[in-house]
DRENDO-1510 file (C-alpha; in Angstrom, 1 decimal, always signed):
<recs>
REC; n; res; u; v; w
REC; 1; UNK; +37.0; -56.7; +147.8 .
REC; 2; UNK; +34.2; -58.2; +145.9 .
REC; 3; UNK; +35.1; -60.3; +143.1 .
REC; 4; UNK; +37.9; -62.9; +141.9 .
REC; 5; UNK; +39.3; -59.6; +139.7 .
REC; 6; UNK; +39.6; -57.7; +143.1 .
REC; 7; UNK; +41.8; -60.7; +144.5 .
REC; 8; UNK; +43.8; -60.9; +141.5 .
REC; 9; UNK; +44.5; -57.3; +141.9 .
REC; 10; UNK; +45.4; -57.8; +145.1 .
REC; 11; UNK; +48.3; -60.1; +144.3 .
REC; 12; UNK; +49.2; -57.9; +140.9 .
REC; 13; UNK; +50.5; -55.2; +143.9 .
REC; 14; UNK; +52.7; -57.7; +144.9 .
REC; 15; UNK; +53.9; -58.3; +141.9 .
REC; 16; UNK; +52.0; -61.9; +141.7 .
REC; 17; UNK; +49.9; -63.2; +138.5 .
REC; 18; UNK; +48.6; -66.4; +138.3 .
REC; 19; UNK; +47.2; -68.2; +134.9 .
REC; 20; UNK; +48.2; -72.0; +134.8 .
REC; 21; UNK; +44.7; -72.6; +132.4 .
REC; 22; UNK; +43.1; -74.9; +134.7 .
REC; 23; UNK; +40.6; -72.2; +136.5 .
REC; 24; UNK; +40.6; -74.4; +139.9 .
REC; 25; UNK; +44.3; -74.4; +140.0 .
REC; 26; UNK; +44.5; -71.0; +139.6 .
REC; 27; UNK; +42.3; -70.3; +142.5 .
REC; 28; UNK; +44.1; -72.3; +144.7 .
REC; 29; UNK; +47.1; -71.5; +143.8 .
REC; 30; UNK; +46.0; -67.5; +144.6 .
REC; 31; UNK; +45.2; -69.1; +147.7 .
REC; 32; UNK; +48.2; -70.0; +148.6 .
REC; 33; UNK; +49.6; -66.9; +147.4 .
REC; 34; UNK; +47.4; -64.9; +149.5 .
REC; 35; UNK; +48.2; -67.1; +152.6 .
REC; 36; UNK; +52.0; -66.2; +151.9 .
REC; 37; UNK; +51.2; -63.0; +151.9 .
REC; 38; UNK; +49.1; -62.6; +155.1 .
REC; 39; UNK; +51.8; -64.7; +157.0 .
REC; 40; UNK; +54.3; -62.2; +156.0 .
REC; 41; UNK; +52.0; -59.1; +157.1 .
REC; 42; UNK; +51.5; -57.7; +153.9 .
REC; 43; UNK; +48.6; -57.4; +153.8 .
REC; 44; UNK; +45.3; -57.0; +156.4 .
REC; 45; UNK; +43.4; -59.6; +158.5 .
REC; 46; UNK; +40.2; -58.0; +157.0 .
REC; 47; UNK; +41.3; -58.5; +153.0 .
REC; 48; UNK; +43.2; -61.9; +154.2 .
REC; 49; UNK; +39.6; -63.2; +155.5 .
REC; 50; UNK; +37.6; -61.9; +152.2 .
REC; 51; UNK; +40.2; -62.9; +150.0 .
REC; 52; UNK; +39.9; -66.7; +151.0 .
REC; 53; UNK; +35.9; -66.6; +151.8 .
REC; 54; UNK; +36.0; -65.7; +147.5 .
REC; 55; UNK; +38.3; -67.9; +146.2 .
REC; 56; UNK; +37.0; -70.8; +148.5 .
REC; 57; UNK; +33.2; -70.2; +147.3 .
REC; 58; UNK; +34.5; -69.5; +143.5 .
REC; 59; UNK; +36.3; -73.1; +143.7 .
REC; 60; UNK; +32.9; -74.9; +145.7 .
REC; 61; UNK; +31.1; -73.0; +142.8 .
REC; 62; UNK; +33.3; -74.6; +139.5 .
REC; 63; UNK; +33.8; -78.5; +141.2 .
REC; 64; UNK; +29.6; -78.4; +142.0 .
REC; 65; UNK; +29.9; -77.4; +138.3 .
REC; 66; UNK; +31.5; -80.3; +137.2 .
REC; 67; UNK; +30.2; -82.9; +138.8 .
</recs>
Protein backbone atom coordinates (compact mmCIF):
# COMPACT_ATOMS: atom_id res chain seq x y z
CA UNK A 1 0.00 0.00 0.00
CA UNK A 2 1.46 3.09 -1.46
CA UNK A 3 -0.97 5.67 -2.36
CA UNK A 4 -4.47 7.29 -1.10
CA UNK A 5 -5.99 5.00 -4.36
CA UNK A 6 -4.49 1.84 -2.62
CA UNK A 7 -6.39 2.88 0.69
CA UNK A 8 -9.49 3.58 -0.99
CA UNK A 9 -9.23 0.20 -2.55
CA UNK A 10 -8.78 -1.14 0.56
CA UNK A 11 -12.14 -0.04 1.90
CA UNK A 12 -13.99 -0.68 -1.72
CA UNK A 13 -13.36 -4.75 -0.48
CA UNK A 14 -15.37 -3.90 2.25
CA UNK A 15 -17.85 -2.57 0.47
CA UNK A 16 -16.91 1.19 1.79
CA UNK A 17 -16.61 4.42 -0.52
CA UNK A 18 -16.15 7.57 0.71
CA UNK A 19 -16.69 11.07 -1.38
CA UNK A 20 -18.28 13.88 0.90
CA UNK A 21 -16.31 16.75 -1.63
CA UNK A 22 -14.42 18.25 1.09
CA UNK A 23 -10.91 16.23 0.39
CA UNK A 24 -9.83 16.45 4.27
CA UNK A 25 -13.15 15.01 5.37
CA UNK A 26 -12.82 12.33 3.22
CA UNK A 27 -9.50 11.34 4.58
CA UNK A 28 -10.64 11.37 7.86
CA UNK A 29 -13.48 9.91 7.44
CA UNK A 30 -11.39 6.76 5.61
CA UNK A 31 -9.65 7.02 8.77
CA UNK A 32 -12.09 6.17 10.73
CA UNK A 33 -13.34 3.67 8.52
CA UNK A 34 -10.04 1.91 8.48
CA UNK A 35 -9.88 2.04 12.37
CA UNK A 36 -13.43 0.23 12.32
CA UNK A 37 -12.15 -2.10 10.29
CA UNK A 38 -8.76 -3.01 12.11
CA UNK A 39 -10.81 -3.21 15.43
CA UNK A 40 -12.94 -5.71 13.98
CA UNK A 41 -9.86 -7.85 12.53
CA UNK A 42 -10.48 -7.39 9.06
CA UNK A 43 -7.94 -6.54 8.07
CA UNK A 44 -3.79 -6.70 9.11
CA UNK A 45 -1.76 -4.74 11.69
CA UNK A 46 0.78 -4.16 8.76
CA UNK A 47 -1.99 -2.44 6.20
CA UNK A 48 -3.81 -0.95 9.44
CA UNK A 49 -0.34 0.90 10.29
CA UNK A 50 0.32 2.07 6.40
CA UNK A 51 -3.07 2.86 5.93
CA UNK A 52 -3.12 5.61 8.66
CA UNK A 53 0.78 6.69 8.27
CA UNK A 54 -0.94 7.79 4.41
CA UNK A 55 -4.01 9.34 5.16
CA UNK A 56 -2.44 11.17 8.21
CA UNK A 57 0.59 12.65 5.92
CA UNK A 58 -2.03 13.17 2.91
CA UNK A 59 -4.22 15.41 5.49
CA UNK A 60 -0.76 17.28 7.21
CA UNK A 61 -0.01 17.68 3.36
CA UNK A 62 -3.58 19.57 2.19
CA UNK A 63 -4.07 21.87 5.83
CA UNK A 64 -0.03 23.02 5.31
CA UNK A 65 -1.58 23.72 1.88
CA UNK A 66 -4.03 25.92 3.04
CA UNK A 67 -2.75 27.87 5.44
Amino acid sequence: MKTIYDVQQLLKRYGTIIYIGDRIADLELMEEEIKQLYQSTLIEPKDYQMAILLLRQEVQRLKGKNQ
